[in-house]
N, CA, C and O of each residue as an XYZ file, in Angstrom:
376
protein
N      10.422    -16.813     21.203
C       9.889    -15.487     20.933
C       8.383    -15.508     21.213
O       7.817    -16.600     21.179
N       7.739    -14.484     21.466
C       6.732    -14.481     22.264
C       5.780    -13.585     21.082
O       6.224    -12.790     20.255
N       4.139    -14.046     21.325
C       3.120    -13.835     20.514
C       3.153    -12.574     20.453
O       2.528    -12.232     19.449
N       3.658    -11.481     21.143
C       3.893    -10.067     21.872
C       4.415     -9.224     20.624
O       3.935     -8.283     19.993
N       5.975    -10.187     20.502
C       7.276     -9.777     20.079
C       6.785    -10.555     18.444
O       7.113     -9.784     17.543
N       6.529    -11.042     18.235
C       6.075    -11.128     16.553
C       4.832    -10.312     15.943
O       4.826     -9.866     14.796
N       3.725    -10.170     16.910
C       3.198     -8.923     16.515
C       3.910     -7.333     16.186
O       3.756     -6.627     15.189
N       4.765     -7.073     17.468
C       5.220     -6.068     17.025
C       6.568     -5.836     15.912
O       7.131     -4.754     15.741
N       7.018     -7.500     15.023
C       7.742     -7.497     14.200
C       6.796     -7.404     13.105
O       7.226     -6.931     12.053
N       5.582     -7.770     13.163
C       4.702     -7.563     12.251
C       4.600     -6.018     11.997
O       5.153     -5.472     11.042
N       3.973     -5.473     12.777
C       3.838     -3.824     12.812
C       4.918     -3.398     12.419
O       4.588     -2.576     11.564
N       6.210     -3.411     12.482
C       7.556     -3.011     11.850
C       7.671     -3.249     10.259
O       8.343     -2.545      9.505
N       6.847     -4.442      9.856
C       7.300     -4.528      8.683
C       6.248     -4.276      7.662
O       6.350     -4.195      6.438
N       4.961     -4.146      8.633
C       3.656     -2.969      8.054
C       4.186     -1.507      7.769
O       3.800     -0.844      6.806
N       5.147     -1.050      8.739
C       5.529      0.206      8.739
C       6.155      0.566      7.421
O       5.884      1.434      6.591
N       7.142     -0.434      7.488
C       8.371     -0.146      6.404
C       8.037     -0.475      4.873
O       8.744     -0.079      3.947
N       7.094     -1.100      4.742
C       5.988     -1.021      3.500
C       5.779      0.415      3.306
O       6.304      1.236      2.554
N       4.712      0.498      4.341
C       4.230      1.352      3.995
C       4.791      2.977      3.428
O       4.490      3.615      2.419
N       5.880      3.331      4.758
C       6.798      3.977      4.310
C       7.508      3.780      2.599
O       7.557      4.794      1.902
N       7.848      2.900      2.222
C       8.679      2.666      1.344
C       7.863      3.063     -0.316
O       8.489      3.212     -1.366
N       6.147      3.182     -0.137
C       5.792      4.345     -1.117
C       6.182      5.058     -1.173
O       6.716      5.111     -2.281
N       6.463      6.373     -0.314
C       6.865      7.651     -0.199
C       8.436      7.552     -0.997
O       8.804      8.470     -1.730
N       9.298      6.317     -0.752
C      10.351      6.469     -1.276
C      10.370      6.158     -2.818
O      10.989      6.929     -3.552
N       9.744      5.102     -3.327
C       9.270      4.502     -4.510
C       8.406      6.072     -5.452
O       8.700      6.417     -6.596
N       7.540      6.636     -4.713
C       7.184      7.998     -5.597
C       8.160      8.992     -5.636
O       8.408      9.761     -6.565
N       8.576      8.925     -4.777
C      10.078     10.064     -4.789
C      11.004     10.164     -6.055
O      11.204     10.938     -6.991
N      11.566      8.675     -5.461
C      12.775      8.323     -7.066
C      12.042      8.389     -8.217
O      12.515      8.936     -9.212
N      10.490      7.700     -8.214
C       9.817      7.713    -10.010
C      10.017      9.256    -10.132
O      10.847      9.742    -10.899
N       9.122     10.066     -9.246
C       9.387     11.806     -9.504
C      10.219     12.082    -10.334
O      10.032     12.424    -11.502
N      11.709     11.875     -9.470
C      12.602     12.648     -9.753
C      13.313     12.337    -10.918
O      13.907     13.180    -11.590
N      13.237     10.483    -11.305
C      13.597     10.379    -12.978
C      12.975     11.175    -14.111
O      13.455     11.724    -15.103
N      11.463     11.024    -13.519
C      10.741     11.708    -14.442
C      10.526     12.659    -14.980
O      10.130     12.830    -16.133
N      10.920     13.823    -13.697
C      11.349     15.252    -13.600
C      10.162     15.851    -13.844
O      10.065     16.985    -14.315
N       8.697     14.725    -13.371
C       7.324     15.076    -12.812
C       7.009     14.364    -11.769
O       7.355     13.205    -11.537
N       6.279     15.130    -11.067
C       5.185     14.167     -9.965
C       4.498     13.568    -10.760
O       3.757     13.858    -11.700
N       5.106     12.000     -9.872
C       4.053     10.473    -10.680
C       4.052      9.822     -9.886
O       4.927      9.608     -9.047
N       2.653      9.212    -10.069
C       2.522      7.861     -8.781
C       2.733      6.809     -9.496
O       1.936      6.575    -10.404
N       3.708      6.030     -9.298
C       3.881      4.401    -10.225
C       3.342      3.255     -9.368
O       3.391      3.191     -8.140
N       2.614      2.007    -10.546
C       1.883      1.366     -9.889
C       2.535      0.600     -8.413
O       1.771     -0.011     -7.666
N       3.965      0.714     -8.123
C       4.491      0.094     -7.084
C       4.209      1.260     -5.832
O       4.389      0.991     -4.645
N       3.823      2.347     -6.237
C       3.406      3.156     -5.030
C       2.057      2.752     -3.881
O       1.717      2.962     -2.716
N       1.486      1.856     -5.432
C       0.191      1.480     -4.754
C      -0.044     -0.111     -4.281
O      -1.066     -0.681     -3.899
N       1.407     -0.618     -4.476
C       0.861     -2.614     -4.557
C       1.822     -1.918     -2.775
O       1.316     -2.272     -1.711
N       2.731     -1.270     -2.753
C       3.305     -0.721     -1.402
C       2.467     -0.588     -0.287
O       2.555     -0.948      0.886
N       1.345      0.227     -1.171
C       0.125      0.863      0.170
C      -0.159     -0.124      0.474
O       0.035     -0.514      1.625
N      -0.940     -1.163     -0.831
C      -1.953     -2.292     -0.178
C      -1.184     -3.167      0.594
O      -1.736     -3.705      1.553
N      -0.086     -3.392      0.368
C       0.920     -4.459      1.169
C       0.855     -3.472      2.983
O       0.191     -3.696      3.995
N       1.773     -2.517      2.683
C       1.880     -2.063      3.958
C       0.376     -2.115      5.071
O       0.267     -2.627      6.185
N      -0.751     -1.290      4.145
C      -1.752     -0.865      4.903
C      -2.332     -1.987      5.613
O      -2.712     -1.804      6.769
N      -2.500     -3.630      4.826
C      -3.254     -4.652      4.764
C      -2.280     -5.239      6.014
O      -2.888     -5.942      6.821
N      -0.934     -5.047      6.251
C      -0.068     -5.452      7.294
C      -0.668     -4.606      8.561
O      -1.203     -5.129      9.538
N      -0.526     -3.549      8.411
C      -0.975     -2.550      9.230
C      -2.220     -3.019     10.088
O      -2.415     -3.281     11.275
N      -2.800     -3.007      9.189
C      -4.572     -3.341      9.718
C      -4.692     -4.467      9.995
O      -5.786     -4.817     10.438
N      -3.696     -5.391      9.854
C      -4.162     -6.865     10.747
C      -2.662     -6.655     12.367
O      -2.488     -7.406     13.327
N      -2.144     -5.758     12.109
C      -1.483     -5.026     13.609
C      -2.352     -4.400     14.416
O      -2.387     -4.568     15.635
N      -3.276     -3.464     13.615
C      -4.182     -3.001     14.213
C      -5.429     -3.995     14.946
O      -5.868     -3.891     16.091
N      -5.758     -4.812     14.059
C      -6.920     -5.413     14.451
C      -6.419     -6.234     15.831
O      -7.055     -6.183     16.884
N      -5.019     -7.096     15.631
C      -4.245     -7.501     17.097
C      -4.216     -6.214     18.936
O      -4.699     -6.429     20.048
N      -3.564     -5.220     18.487
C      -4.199     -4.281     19.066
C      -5.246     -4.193     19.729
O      -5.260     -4.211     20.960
N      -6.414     -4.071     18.890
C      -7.410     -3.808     19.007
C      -8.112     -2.444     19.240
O      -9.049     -2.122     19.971
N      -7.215     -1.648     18.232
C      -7.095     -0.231     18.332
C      -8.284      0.034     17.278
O      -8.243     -0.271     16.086
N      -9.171      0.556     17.837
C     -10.530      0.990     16.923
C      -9.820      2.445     16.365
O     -10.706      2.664     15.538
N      -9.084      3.361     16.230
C      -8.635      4.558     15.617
C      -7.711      4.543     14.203
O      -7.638      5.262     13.206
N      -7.020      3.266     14.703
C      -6.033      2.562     13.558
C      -6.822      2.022     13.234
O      -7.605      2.650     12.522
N      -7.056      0.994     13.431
C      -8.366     -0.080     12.492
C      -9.121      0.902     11.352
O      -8.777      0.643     10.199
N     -10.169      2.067     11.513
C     -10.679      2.615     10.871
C      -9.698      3.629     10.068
O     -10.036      3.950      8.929
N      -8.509      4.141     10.610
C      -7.424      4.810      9.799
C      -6.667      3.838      8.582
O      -5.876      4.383      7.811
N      -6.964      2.365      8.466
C      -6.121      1.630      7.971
C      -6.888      1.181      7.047
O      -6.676      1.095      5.837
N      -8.555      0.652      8.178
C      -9.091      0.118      6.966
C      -9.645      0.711      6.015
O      -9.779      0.092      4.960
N     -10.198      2.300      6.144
C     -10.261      3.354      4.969
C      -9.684      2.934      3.915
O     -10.169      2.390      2.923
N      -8.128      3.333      4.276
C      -6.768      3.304      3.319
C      -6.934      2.429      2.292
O      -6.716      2.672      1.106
N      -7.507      0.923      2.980
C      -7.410     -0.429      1.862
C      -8.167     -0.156      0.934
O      -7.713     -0.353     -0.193
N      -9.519      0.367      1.052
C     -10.561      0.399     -0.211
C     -10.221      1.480     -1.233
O     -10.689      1.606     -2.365
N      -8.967      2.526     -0.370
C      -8.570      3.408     -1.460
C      -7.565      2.355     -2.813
O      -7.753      2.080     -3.998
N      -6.475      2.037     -1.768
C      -5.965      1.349     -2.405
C      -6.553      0.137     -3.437
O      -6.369      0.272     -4.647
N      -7.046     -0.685     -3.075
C      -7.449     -2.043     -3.870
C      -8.229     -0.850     -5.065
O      -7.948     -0.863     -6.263
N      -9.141      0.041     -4.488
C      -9.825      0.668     -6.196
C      -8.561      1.021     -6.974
O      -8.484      0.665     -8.150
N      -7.270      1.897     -6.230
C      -6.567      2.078     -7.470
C      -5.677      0.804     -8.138
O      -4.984      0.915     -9.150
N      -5.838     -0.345     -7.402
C      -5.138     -1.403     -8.368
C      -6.427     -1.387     -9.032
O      -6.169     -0.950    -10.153
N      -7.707     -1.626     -8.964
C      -8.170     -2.054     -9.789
C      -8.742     -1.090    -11.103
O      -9.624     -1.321    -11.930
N      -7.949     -0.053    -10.934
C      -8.217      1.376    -11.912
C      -7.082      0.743    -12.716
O      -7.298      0.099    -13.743
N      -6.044      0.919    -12.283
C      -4.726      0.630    -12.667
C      -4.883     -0.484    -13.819
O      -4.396     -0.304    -14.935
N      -5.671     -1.768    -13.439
C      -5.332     -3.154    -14.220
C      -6.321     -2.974    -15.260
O      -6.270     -3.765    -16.201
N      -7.394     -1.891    -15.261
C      -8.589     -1.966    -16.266
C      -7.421     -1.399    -17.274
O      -6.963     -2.101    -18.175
N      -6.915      0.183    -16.979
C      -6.000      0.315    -17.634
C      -5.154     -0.048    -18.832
O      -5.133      0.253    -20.025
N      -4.290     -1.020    -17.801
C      -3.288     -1.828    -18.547
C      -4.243     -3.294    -19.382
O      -3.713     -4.032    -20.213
N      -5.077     -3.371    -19.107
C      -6.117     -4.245    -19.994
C      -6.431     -3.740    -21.220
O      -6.332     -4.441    -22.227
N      -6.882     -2.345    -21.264
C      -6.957     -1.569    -22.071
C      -5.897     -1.294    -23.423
O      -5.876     -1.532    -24.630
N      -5.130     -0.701    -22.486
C      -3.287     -0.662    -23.532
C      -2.779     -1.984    -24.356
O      -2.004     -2.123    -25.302
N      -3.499     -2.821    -23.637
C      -3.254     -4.155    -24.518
C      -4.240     -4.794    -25.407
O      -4.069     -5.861    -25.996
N      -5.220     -4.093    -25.447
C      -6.166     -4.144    -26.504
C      -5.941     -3.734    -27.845
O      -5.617     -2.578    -28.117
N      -6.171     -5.039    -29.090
C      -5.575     -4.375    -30.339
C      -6.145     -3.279    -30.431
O      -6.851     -3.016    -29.458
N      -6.110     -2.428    -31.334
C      -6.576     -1.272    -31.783
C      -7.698     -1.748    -32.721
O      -7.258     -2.598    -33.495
N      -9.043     -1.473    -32.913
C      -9.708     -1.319    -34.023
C      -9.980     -0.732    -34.958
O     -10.807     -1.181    -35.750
């Protein structure tokens, strides 16, 4: 298999990450019987996007690159919103 053909298995499985938020917020939604983003919507992004953007950077697509690498700093702030959070919730009460 060729350096070609594993990049673009890479990009496939950047894709299907990434995609697979949209499905992961969907189902939380619809248990919830609200719009909710659950934290797997977002470990999804950073997985997918961070796949993405090292497809991109192979490429060498400056449009993706900057479309992807945006995305990451969204993402990584909301894990790290997310974990102050749950740091929080686990704090005794005073």
């Amino acid at each position: 298999m060729s350096a070609e053909w594993i990049w673009v298995a890479i990009g496939f499985v950047g894709q299907a990450m990434f995609s697979a938020r949209f499905l992961v917020q969907w189902i939380a939604s619809e248990r919830a019987k609200r719009s909710i983003v659950p934290k797997a919507f977002w470990i999804f992004s950073l997985a997918g996007g961070a796949t993405l953007f090292a497809y991109a950077l192979y490429r060498r697509d400056p449009v993706f690159i900057a479309g992807q690498g945006a995305g990451l700093f969204i993402y990584v702030r909301n894990m790290v919103l997310i974990r102050r959070e749950s740091r929080r919730e686990q704090e005794p009460s005073r």
